[in-house]
VEXDREN-2710 file (C-alpha; in Angstrom, 1 decimal):
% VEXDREN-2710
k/r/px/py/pz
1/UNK/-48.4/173.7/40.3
2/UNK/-46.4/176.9/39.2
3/UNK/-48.7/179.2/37.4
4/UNK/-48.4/182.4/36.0
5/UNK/-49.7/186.0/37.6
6/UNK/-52.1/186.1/34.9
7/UNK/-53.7/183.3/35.3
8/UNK/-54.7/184.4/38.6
9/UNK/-55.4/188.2/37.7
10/UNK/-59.1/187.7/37.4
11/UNK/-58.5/187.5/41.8
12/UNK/-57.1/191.3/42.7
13/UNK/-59.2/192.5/39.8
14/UNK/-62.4/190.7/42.0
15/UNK/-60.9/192.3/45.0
16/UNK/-61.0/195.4/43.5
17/UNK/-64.2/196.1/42.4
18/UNK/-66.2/194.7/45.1
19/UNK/-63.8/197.3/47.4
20/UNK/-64.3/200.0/45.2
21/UNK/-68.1/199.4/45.9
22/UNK/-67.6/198.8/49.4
23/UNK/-66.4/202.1/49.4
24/UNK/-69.1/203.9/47.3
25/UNK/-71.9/202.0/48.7
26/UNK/-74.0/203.7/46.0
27/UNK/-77.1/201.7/44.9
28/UNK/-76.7/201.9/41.2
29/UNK/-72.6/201.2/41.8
30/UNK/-73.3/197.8/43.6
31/UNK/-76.2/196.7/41.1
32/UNK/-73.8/197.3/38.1
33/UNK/-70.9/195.3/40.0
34/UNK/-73.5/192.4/40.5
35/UNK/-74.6/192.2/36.7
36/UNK/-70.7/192.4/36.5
37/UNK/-70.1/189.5/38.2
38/UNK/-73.4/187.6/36.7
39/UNK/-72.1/188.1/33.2
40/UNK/-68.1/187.2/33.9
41/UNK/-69.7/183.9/35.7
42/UNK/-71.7/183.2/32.2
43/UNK/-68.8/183.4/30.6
44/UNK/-66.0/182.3/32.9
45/UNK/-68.1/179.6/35.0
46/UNK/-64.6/178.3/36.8
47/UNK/-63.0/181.2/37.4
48/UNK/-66.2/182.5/39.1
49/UNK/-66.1/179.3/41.4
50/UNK/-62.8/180.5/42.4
51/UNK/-64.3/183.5/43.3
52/UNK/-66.4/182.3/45.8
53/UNK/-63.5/181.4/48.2
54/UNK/-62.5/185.0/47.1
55/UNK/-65.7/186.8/48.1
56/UNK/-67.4/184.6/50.3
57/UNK/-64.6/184.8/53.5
58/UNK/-64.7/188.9/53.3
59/UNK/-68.6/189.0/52.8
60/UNK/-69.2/190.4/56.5
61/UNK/-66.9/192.6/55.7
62/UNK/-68.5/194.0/52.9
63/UNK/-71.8/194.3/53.7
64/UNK/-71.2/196.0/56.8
65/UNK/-70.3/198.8/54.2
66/UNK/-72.6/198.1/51.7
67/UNK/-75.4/195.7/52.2
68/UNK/-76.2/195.0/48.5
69/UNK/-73.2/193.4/47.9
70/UNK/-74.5/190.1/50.1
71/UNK/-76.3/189.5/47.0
72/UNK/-73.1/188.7/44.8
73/UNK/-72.3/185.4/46.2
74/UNK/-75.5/183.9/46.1
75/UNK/-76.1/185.9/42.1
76/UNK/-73.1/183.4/41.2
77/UNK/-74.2/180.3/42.4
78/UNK/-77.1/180.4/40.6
79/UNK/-75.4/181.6/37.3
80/UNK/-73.4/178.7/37.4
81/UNK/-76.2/176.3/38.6
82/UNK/-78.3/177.7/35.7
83/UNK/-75.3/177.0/33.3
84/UNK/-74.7/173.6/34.3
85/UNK/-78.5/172.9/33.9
86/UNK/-78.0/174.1/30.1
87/UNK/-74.8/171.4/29.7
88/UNK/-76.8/168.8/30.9
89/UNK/-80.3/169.7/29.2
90/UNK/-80.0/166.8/27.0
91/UNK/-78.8/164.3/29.5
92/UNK/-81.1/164.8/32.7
93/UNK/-80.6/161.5/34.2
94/UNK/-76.9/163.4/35.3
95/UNK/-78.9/166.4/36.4
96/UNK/-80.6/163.9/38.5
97/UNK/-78.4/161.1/40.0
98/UNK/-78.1/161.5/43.9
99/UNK/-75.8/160.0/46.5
100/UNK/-78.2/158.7/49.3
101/UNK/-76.7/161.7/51.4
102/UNK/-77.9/163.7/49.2
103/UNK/-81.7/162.5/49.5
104/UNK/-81.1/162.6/53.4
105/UNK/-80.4/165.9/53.0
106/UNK/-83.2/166.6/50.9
107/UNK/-85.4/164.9/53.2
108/UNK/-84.0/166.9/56.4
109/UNK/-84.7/170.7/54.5
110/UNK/-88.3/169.1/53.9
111/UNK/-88.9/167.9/57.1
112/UNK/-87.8/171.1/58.8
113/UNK/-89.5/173.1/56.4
114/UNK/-93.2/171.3/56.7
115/UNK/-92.5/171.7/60.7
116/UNK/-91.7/175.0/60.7
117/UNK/-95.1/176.0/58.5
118/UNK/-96.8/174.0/60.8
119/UNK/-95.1/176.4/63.6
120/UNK/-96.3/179.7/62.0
121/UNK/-92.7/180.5/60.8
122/UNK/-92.4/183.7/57.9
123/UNK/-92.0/182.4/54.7
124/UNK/-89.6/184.5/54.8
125/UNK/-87.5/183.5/57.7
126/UNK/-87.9/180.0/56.3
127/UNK/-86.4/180.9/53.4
128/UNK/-83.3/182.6/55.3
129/UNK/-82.8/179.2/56.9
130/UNK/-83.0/176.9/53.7
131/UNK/-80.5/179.1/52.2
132/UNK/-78.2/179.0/54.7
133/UNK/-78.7/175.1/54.3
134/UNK/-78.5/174.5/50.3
135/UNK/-76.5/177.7/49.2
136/UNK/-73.2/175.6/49.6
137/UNK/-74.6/172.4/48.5
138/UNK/-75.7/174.1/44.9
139/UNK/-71.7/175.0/44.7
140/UNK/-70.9/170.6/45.5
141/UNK/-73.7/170.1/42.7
142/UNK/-72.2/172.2/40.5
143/UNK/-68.9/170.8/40.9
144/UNK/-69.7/167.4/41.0
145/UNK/-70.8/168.1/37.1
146/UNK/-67.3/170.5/36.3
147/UNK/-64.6/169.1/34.3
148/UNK/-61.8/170.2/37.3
149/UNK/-58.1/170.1/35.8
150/UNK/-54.8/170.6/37.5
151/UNK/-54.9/173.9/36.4
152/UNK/-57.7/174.5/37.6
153/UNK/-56.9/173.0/41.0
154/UNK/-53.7/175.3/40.9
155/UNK/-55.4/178.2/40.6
156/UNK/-58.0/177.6/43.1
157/UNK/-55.1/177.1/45.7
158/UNK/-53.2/180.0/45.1
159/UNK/-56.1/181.9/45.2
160/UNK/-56.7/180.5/48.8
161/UNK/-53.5/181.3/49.6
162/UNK/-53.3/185.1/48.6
163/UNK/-56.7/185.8/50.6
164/UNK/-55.7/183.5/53.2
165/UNK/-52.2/185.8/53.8
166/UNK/-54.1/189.4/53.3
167/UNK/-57.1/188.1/55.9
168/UNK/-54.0/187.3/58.4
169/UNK/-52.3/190.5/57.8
170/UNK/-55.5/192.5/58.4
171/UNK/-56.1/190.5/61.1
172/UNK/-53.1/191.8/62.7
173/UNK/-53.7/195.6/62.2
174/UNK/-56.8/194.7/64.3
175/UNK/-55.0/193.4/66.9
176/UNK/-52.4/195.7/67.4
177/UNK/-55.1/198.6/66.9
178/UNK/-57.6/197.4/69.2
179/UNK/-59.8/197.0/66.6
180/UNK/-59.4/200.9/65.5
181/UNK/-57.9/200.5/62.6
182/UNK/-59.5/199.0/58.9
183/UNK/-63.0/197.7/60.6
184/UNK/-66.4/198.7/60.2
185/UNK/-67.9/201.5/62.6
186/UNK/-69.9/199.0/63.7
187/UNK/-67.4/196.3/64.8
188/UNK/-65.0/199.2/66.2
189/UNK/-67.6/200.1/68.7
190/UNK/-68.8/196.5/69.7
191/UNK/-68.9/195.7/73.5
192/UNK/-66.9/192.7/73.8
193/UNK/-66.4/190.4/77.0
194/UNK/-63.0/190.2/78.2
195/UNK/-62.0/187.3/77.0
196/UNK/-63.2/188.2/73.8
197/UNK/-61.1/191.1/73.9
198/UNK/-58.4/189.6/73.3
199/UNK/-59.4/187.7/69.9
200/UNK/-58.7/188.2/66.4
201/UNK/-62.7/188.6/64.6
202/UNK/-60.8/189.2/61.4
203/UNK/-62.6/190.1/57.8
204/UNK/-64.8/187.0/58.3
205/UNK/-65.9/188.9/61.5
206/UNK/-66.3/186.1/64.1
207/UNK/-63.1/184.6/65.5
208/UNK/-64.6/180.7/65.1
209/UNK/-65.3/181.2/61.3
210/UNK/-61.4/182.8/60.9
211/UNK/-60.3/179.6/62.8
212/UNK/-62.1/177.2/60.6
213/UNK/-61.2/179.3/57.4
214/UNK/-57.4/178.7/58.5
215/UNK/-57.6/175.6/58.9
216/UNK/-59.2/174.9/55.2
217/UNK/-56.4/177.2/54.0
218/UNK/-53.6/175.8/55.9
219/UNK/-54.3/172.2/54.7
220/UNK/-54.9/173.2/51.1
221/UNK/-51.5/175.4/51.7
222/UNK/-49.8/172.3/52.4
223/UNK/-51.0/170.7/49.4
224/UNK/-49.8/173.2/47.4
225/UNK/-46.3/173.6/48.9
226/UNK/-46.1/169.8/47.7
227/UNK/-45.6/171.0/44.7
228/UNK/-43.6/173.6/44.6
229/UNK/-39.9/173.8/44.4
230/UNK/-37.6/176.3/45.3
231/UNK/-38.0/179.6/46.5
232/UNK/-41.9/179.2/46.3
233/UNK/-41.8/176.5/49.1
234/UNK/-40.6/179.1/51.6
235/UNK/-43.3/181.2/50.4
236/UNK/-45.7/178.7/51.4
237/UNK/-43.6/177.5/54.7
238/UNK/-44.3/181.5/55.7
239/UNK/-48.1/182.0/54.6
240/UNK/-48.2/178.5/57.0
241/UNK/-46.8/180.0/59.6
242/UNK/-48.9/183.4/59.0
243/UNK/-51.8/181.3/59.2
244/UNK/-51.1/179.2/62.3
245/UNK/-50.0/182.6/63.9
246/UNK/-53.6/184.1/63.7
247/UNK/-55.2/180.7/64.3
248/UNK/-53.5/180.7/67.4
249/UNK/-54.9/184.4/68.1
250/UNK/-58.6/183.1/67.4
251/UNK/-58.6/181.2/70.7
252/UNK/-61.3/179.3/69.2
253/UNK/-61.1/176.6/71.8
254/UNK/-63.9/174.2/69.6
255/UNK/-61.8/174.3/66.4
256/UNK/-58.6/173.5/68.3
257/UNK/-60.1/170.3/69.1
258/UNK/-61.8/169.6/65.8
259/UNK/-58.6/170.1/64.6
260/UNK/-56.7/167.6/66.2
261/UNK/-59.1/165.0/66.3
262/UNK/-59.5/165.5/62.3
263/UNK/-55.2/165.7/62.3
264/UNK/-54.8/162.1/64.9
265/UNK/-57.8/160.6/62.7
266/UNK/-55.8/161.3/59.3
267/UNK/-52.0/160.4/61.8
268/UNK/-53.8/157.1/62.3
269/UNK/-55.2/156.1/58.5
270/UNK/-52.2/157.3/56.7
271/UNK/-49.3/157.1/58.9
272/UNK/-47.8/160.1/57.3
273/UNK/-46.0/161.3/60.6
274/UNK/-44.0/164.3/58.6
275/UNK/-47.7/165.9/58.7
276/UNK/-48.3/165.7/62.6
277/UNK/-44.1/167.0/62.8
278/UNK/-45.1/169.7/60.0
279/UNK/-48.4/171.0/62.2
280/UNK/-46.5/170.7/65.3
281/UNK/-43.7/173.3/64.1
282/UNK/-45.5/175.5/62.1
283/UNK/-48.0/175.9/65.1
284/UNK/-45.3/176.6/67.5
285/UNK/-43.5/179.3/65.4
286/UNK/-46.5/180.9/64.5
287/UNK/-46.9/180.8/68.4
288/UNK/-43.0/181.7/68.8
289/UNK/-43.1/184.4/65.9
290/UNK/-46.6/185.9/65.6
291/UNK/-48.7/184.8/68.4
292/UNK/-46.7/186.2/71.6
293/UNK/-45.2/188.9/70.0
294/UNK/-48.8/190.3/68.5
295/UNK/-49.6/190.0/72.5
296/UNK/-46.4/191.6/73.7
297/UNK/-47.3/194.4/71.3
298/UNK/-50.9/194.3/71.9
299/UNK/-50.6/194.9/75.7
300/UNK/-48.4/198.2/75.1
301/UNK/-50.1/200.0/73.1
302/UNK/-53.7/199.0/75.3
303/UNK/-51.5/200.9/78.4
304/UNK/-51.3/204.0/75.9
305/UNK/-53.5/206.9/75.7
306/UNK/-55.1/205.3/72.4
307/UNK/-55.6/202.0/74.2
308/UNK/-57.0/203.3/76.8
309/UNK/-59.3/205.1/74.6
310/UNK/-59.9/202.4/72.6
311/UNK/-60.6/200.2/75.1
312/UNK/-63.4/202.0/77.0
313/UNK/-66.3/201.3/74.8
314/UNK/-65.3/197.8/74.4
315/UNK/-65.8/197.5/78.1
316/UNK/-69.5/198.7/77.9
317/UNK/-70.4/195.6/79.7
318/UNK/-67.5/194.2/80.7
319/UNK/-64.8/196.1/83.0
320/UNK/-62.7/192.8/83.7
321/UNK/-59.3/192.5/82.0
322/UNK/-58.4/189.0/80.0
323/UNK/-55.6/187.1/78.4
324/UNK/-55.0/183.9/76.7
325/UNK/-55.0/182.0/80.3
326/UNK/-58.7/183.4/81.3
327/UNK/-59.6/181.9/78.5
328/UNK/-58.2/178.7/79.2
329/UNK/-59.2/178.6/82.6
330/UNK/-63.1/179.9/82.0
331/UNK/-63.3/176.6/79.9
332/UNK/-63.7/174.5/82.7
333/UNK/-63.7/176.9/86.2
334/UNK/-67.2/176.4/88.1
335/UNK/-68.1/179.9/87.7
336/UNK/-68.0/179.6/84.1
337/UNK/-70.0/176.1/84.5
338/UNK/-72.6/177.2/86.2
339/UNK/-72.9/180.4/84.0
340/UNK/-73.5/178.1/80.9
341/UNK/-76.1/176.2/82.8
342/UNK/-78.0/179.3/83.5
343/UNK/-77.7/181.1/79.9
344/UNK/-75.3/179.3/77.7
345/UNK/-74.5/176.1/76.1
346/UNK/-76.1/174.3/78.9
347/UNK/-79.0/176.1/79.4
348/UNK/-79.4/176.0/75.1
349/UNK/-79.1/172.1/75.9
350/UNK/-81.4/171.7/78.2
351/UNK/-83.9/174.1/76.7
352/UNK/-84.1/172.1/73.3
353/UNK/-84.4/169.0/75.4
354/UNK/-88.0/170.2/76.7
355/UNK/-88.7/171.7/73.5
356/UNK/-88.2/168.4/71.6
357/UNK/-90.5/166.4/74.6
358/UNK/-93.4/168.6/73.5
359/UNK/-92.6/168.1/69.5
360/UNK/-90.7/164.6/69.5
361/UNK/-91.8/163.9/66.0
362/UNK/-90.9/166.6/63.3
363/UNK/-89.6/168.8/65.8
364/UNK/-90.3/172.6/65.8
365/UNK/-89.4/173.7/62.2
366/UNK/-86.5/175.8/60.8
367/UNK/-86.4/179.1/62.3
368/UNK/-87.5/178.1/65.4
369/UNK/-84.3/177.1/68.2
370/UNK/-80.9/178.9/67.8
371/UNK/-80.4/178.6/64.1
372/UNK/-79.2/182.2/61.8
373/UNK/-83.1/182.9/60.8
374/UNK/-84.2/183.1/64.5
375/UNK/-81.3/185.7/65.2
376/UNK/-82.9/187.9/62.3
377/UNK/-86.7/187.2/62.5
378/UNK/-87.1/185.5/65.7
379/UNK/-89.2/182.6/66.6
380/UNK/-92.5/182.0/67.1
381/UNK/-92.0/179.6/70.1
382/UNK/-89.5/181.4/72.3
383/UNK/-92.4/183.3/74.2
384/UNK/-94.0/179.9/75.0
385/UNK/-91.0/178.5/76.5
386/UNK/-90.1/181.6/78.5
387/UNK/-87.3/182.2/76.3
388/UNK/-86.1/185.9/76.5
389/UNK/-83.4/186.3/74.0
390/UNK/-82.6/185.7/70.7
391/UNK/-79.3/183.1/70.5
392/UNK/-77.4/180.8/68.3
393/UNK/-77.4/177.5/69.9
394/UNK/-73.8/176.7/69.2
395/UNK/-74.5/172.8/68.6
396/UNK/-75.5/171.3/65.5
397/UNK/-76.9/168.1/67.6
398/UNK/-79.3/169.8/69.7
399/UNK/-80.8/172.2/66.7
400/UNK/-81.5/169.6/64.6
401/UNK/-83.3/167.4/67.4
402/UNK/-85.5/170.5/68.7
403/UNK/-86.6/171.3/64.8
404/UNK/-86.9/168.3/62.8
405/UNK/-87.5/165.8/65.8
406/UNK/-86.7/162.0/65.4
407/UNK/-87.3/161.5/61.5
408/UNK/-85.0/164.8/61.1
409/UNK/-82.4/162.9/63.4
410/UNK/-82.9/159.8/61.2
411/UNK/-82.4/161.6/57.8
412/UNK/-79.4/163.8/59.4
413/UNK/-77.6/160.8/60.6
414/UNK/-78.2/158.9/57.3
415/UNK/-76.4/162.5/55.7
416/UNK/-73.5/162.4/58.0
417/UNK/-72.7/158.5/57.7
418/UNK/-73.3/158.2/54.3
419/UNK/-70.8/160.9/53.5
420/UNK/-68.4/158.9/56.2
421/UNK/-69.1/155.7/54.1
422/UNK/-68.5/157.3/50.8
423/UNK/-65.2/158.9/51.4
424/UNK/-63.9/155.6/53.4
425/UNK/-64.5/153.6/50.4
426/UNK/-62.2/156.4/48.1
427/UNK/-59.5/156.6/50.6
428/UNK/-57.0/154.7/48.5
429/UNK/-58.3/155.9/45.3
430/UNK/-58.0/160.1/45.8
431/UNK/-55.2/161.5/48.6
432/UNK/-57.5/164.4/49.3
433/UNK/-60.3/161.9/50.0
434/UNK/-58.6/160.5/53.5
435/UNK/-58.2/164.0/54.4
436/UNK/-61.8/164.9/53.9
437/UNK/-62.5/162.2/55.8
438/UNK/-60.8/163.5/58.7
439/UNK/-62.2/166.6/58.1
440/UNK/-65.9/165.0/58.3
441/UNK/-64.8/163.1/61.6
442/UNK/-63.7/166.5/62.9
443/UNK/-66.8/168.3/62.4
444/UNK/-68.3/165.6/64.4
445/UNK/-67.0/166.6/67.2
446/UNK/-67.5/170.7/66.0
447/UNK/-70.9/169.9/65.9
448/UNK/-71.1/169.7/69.5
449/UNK/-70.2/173.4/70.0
450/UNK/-71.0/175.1/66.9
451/UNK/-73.7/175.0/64.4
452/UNK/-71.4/173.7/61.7
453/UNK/-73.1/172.7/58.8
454/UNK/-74.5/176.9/58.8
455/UNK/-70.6/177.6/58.8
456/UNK/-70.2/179.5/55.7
457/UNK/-66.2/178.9/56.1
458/UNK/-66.8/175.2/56.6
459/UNK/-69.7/174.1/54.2
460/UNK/-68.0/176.1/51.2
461/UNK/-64.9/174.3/51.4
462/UNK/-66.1/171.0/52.7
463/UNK/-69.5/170.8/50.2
464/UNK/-66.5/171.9/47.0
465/UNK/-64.0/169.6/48.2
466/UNK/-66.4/166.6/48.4
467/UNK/-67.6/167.4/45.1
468/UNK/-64.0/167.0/43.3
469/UNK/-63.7/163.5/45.5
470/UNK/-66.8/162.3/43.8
471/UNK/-66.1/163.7/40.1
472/UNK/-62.6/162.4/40.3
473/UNK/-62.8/158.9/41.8
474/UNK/-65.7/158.4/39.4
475/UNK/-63.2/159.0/36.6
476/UNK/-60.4/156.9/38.3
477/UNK/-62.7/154.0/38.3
478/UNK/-64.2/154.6/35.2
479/UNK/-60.2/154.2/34.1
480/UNK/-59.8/151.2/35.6
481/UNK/-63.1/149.2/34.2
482/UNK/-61.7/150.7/30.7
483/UNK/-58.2/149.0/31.6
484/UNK/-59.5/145.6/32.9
485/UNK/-61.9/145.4/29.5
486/UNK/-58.7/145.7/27.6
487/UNK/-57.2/143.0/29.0
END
């Protein structure tokens, strides 16, 4: 899958502009970028998909500079919905064929939009939500209708690499700086716990979206380094073990372990052992190589004047000191249990669980319980339920329960199996389909800690991915009838 630089020059010219308009963060600048990237998506429909996995990990970033360019992304996606409307305008039956998981989903957004009307949500709040919802299922839609070639899948991975190696690199400086150095004011300045300290937040700005974006871009790493020959595969082994590095630094305790159930699930379908012996090293030297010496360093320079400096507004709220075993240990310790019961994940849990009581049937609507709308626009029930805070309810499970009740739960489950069912039935037809389907089994388990499916770094990959699956296995068996009518 050796391309040439040229092919790929559409990707630092991206970077580029959107960087130059970071910097200017003039009005006129970032509305001339956007019809800039509207008209090259007209024109260029697949090399703006690449884009996405170009812009979309760095868009925090971004707009903590210049908050019209959130707007790119999202201009994009419906560019190349629009354009894949026009091919099909003469053939809407294609336009118009869904998976049953695709109804569900349909059915879910409906469900939780009704509710939350009925709730007195803002339209506009309502609309945040459903976006963060469908904006990565328009991208599986309009892949699921592309014409994807090697090529095209080449480029795509080498793309994911390059970001993948500069958002571990910067991730770095913000280590070793203390988060001083290359980071919004904002971000410089943020109070963090203790053992949040001690994370890498990265360009993606939250240390569980970098893990999750690693993870995507160390398994499509691996598939590109399979084929490649020569020097080019040491390129790869070291992006790898770049990646791994950082992923280590995340301490993102919930994608650890969605990680290695997704890894043991794909151990146990495939019995490709040379994968779990390839994780297993390239983790431990990123550990070896990266991870401990970034920590080494790390610690110095916080006993330094600078550090010292740096550190004081970080410990607004906050004066304890933390490393990778606090973090470890608070997993599990009592005082962090019964902490979690009184304002965390437990308390979330047990919240929602009264919540749904009152609303068992279509729940409380979007933008009501712990989803991203409520953490911009609040929610209309929190003052009922004694709720003084706005929070993200870091699992999926208990979210979709409080706000779309039991026939939400019904359509959600019918979304999540039927996308289990569709990728166990391709497994032997599409290599990339077994490892999705570790991937789905992982987020499973994700979804108990994290509100996965509004994971930008998650849905984007996953939501493209699936899409390929389904375009390509339809052509593989499409193939095969063509084959077995000839003979």
């Amino acid at each position: 899958m050796n391309i040439s630089i040229k092919q790929l020059g559409f990707v630092p010219a991206a970077l580029l502009i959107l960087l130059a308009a970071m910097m200017l963060d003039n009005l006129i600048v970032s509305l001339a970028v956007i019809a800039t990237f509207v008209i090259y998506s007209y024109f260029q429909e697949k090399n703006a998909l690449i884009l996405l996995f170009v812009y979309f990990p760095i868009r925090p970033f971004l707009v903590e500079f210049n908050p019209t360019l959130k707007l790119v992304g999202d201009a994009v996606i419906f560019v190349l919905l629009v354009k894949t409307v026009m091919k099909y305008r003469h053939d809407l039956r294609s336009l118009v064929k869904f998976q049953w998981f695709e109804l569900a989903f349909f059915a879910f957004c409906f469900i939780g939009a009704v509710s939350a009307l009925v709730s007195g949500v803002s339209i506009t709040a309502l609309v945040l939500q459903l976006r963060s919802f469908l904006l990565f299922y328009l991208v599986y839609y309009v892949v699921k209708r592309m014409d994807i070639t090697k090529q095209d899948i080449a480029r795509f991975l080498w793309a994911t690499m390059i970001l993948a190696v500069v958002i571990c690199l910067h991730g770095l400086v913000e280590k070793l700086s203390l988060r001083g150095w290359l980071l919004p004011p904002t971000w410089e300045n943020m109070p963090l716990s203790a053992i949040n300290r001690i994370r890498i937040y990265g360009l993606i700005g939250n240390p569980n979206l970098l893990a999750y974006y690693l993870s995507f871009a160390f398994i499509l790493t691996l598939f590109l380094r399979s084929y490649l020959q020569g020097k080019m595969v040491w390129v790869a082994n070291i992006a790898l073990v770049l990646y791994m590095g950082v992923w280590f630094l995340t301490y993102s305790r919930g994608t650890w372990l969605a990680f290695a159930v997704g890894l043991l699930i794909y151990i146990a379908l495939t019995r490709h052992w040379r994968i779990l012996r390839t994780t297993i090293v390239t983790l431990a030297a990123g550990i070896i190589f990266i991870g401990v010496p970034a920590n080494m360093l790390a610690s110095t320079i916080e006993a330094s004047d600078f550090g010292q400096t740096q550190r004081s507004t970080q410990k607004q709220y906050d004066e304890r000191d933390g490393g990778f075993t606090d973090r470890m240990r608070e997993t599990f310790n009592d005082d962090a249990v019964e902490g979690s019961k009184r304002a965390g994940r437990l308390y979330i849990i047990k919240k929602g669980w009264t919540i749904f009581q009152d609303n068992p049937v279509i729940g409380t609507g979007f933008a009501t319980f712990g989803d991203s709308a409520t953490l911009n626009a609040g929610s209309p029930i929190y003052e009922d339920y004694n709720i003084e805070r706005e929070f993200y309810s870091d699992n999926q499970y208990i979210q979709v329960i409080v706000q779309t009740g039991i026939f939400g739960v019904i359509v959600f489950a019918v979304f999540l199996l039927n996308m289990l069912y569709l990728l166990w039935n391709r497994r032997s037809e599409l290599k990339i389909a077994t490892v999705l389907l570790a991937v789905l089994l992982g987020s499973y388990v994700a979804g108990l800690v994290y509100n996965i499916w509004e994971n930008d770094s998650f849905t984007l990959f996953y939501f493209a991915i699936l899409a390929y699956v389904i375009n390509q296995t339809r052509h593989v068996q499409s193939a095969r009838k063509l084959a077995a009518a000839a003979e």
